[in-house]
N, C-alpha and C positions, 0 to 999 in steps of 0.2 A: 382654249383651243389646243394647247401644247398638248394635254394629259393626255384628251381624248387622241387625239393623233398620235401618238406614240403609243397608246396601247392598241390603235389602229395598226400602224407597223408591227408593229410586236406578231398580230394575229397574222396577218398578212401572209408569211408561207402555208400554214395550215388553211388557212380558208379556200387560198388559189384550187387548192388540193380537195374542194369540194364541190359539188353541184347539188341544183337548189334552191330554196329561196327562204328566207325567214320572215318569221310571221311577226306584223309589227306590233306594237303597245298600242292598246285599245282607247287609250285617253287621247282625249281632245289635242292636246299637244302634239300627239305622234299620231296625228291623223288627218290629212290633209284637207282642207275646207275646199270647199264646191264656187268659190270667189272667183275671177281670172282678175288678176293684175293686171293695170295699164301698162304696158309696153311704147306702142307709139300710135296708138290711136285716137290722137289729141291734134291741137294747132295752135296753142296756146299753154303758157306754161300754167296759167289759171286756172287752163281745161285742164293739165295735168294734176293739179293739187286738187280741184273737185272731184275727179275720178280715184282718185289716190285715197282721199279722206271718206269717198263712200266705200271705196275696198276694204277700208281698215274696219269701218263699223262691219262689215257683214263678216268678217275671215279672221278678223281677231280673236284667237282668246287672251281675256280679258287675266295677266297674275295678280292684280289687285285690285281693291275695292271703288279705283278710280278712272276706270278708261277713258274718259276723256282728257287726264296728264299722260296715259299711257298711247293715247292717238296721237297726239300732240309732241309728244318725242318722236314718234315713229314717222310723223310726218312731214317729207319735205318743206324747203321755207323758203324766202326769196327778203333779202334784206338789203336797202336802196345803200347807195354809197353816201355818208356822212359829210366828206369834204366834195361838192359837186357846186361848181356854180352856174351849169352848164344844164342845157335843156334835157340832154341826153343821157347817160353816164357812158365815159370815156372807155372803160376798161371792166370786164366783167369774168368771173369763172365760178367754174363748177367743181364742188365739192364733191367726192365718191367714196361712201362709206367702205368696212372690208366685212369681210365673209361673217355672217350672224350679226351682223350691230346695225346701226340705221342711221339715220339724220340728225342724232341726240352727237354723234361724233366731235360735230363739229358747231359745240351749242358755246363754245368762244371761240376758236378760231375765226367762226363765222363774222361773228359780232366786229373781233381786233382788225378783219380784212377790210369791213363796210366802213371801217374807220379809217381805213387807208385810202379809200375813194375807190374799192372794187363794189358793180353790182355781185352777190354775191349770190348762188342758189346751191341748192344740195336736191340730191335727187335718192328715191329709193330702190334701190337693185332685186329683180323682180325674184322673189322665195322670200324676202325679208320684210319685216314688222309684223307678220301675222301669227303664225306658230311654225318651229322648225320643219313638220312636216311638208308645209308647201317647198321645201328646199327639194324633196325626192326626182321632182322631174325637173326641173329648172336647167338651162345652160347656161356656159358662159356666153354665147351667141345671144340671148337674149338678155345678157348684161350688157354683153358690147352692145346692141342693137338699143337699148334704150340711150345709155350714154349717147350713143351718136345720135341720136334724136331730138337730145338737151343741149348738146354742144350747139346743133346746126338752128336753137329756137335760140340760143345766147349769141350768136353771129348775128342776128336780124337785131339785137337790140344792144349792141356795142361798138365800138373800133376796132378794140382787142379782145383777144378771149384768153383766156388763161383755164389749165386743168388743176385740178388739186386732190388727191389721193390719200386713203390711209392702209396698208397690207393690200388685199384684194383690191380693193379699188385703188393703190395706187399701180397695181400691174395695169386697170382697165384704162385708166389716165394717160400712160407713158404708152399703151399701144395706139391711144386715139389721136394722141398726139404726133408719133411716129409716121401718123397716116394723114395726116393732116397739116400742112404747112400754114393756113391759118393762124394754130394754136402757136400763141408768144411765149409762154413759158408752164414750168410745172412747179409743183410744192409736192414734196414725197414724203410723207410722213409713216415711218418702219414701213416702206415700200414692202411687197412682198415677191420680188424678184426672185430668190431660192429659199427654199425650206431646208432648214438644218436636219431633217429625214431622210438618209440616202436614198430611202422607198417610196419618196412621196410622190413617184412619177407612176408610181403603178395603182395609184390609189384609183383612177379610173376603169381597173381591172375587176378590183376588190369591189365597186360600188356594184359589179354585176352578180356578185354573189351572195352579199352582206348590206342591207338597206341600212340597218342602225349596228353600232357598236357600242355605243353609253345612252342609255336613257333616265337621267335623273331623278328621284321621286318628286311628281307633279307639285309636292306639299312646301317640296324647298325653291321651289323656283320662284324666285319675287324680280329680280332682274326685267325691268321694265324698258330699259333701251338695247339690250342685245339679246339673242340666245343662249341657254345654257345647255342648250345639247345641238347636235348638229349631224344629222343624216351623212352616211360616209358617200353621197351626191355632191354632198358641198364640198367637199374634201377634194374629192376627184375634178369639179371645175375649178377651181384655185389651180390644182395641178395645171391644166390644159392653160390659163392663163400666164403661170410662173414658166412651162416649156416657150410661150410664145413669144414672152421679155426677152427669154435669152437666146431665142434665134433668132430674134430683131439685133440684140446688142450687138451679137457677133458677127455680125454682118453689117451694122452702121452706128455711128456716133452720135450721140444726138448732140446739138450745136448751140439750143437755146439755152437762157439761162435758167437754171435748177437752185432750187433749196429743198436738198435731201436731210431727213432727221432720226438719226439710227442710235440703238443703245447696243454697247456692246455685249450687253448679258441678255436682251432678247432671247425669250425661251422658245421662241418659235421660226426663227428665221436664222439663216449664215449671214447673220451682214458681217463679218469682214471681209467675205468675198464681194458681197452689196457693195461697200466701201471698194474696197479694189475695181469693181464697175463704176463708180462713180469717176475715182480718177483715170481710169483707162477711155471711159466710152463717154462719160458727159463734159466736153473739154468748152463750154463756154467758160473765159476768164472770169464771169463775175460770178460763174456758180459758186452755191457755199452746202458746204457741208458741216452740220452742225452732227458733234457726234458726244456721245455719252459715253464713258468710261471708265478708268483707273487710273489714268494722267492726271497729272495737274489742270489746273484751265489755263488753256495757252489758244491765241490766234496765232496758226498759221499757212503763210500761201493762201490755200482756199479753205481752211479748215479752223472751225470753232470747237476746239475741245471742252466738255465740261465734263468732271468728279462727280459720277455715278455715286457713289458713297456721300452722304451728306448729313452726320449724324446728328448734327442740330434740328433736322428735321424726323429723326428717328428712321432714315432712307437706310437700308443696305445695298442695293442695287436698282437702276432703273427699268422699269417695264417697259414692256411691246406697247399698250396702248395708255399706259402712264405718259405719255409724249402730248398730248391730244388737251389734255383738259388743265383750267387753270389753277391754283393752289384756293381760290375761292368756288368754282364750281360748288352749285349745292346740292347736287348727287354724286359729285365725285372725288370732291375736294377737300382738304385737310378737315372741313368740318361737316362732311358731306352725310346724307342718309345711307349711303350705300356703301358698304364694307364688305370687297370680297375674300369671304372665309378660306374660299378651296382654293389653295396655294400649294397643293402638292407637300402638305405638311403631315404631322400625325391627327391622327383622330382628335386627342385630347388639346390640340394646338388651336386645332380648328374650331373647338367646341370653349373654349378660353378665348377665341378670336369673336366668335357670337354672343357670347357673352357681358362683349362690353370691357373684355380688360385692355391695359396698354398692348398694341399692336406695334411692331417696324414694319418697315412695307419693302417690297421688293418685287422683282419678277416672280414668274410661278416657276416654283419649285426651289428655290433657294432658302437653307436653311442652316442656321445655326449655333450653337448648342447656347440656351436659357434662354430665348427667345423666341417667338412668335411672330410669325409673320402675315397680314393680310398682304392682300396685291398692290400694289402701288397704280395707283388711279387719277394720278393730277404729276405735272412738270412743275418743279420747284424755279427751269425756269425760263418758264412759258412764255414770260414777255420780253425776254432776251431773244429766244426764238423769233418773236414776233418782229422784235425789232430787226433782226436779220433780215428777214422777209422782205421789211419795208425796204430797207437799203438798197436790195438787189433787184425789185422790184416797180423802183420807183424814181429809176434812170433812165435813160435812153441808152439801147444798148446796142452800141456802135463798132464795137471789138470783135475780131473774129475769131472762131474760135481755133485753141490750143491746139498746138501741131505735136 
């Protein structure tokens, strides 16, 4: 996301400066299927997954020779709580993939939640799992509108409800919740609050003039749980979502308890002002903030620091969605199939990265001299995180919040 968005900015004053329209890429990918996504025309979250799982055969295209692992990541899950001894499950939420990726997001968080006694479900945001194309018309209105459709089918079947977020959908989480006094807490994983683009508010401008800005050759796309290209529509709803956070914040505090999980070298986001939202505007006492860095690893107050730098694991910095997945994931993990090459490096780095030689992994675009770097794609440490989660999650929380 960072590259393409930044050479989105980049164009940004020339294009404003023209009228017009551009003619899109002829291949299947950059060419919208005749499908309609389920939105909320269901009653049932089963009905959603039926209608979901036939959208996918009909609107997909297929980047490898297996589509039914490629439906399968693309499609929503619903996974029972582990520790239940109760007829009902006591406590449930919904996971909200971000902008281009799908339900594969959250293929352990998932799992380490159902373990902690949450029902657990994920949902697919409607332009996503098929081909970037269907992103051209899409709103964020019918992101929110499905969200609030699964929230209000997780109410009928819980106590509690809880949201859970990754970039884009953690903005879609923290506004449903905002609206929502139901919802008992959130998990924000590289929320996407502000973009470190001074221009990325005008990017709903630019979608009016400019449909695509990168369209990668169809041959290298093997990426089977997210996008590798992304209509500058997707770009411009992210905007309308990240404007909405933060005239929500500014205006109120939210009081429940939060586990926010930000890296500081994120190449797509300002989270230290994230960070500086956390402690100004999310003041319940048990929230935590788990944040990646250049410190030492220290607890303090509310705040879990961990050494972004880890070079026993050959890490140079932490990723935006290196946060997400666990050092065993087997597409994304220390020994996973899937190695992402294009880091914002040189050509020859990149073609050395495919090749199968030793890799360090990092955010995108960090680079440094004799080295190679793929994308860092797994949390080194994931089940610290998790544990966090549980701690704060698995109290009763009776404190009010920070003044």
């Amino acid at each position: 996301m960072s590259k393409t968005l930044r050479q989105l900015m980049a164009a940004t004053a020339s294009v404003l400066l023209l009228a017009g329209c551009q003619q899109s890429p002829s291949h299947p990918l950059y060419t919208p299927s005749s499908a309609t996504a389920p939105v909320a025309d269901y009653d049932t979250f089963n009905q959603y997954l039926q209608q979901t799982e036939q959208y996918l055969a009909q609107s997909r295209y297929f980047v490898t020779k297996d589509p039914a692992v490629e439906i399968k990541a693309n499609l929503p899950f619903e996974l029972q709580p582990q520790k239940n001894n109760e007829k009902a499950p006591r406590k449930g939420i919904l996971l909200i993939h971000g902008l281009g990726d799908s339900p594969w997001s959250f293929s352990d968080i998932g799992p380490a939640l159902a373990a902690q006694g949450f029902l657990v479900r994920t949902v697919l945001l409607p332009g996503h799992g098929s081909r970037p194309a269907d992103m051209i018309e899409v709103s964020h209105i019918d992101w929110q509108t499905q969200v609030d459709k699964q929230v209000a089918l997780l109410k009928a079947d819980v106590d509690e409800v809880y949201l859970g977020g990754f970039s884009t959908g953690g903005n879609l989480a923290y506004l449903a919740a905002a609206q929502d006094s139901a919802v008992q807490g959130l998990m924000l994983f590289s929320p996407g609050f502000k973009s470190d683009e001074p221009l990325a508010r005008l990017t709903p401008l630019l979608a009016i003039f400019k449909e695509w800005l990168l369209t990668p050759a169809p041959e290298r796309v093997t990426n089977y749980a997210r996008y590798s290209a992304m209509p500058t529509n997707g770009f411009a709803q992210y905007a309308h979502t990240s404007s909405a956070v933060l005239a929500q914040l500014d205006q109120h505090r939210y009081e429940k308890p939060v586990v926010m999980v930000l890296t500081e070298h994120d190449s797509v986001l300002d989270t230290r002002e994230i960070r500086t939202l956390f402690n100004r505007r999310f003041s319940h006492p048990d929230s935590r903030l788990i944040w990646f860095g250049t410190e030492a690893a220290k607890v303090h107050e509310r705040t879990r620091t961990i050494p972004g730098y880890q070079p026993e694991l050959r890490i140079s910095t932490m990723s935006h969605m290196g946060l997400l997945f666990s050092p065993g994931n087997h597409y994304y993990g220390i020994h996973g199939s899937e190695r992402l090459c294009n880091n914002g490096q040189s050509e020859a780095g990149e073609q050395a990265c495919r090749e199968g030689k030793e890799v360090w992994y990092s955010a995108w675009g960090y680079q440094e001299a004799g080295k190679v770097h793929a994308r860092l794609t797994f949390n080194p440490a994931f089940d610290v995180m998790m544990e966090d989660i549980r701690q704060v999650f698995s109290k009763p929380h009776q404190r009010t919040a920070l003044e």
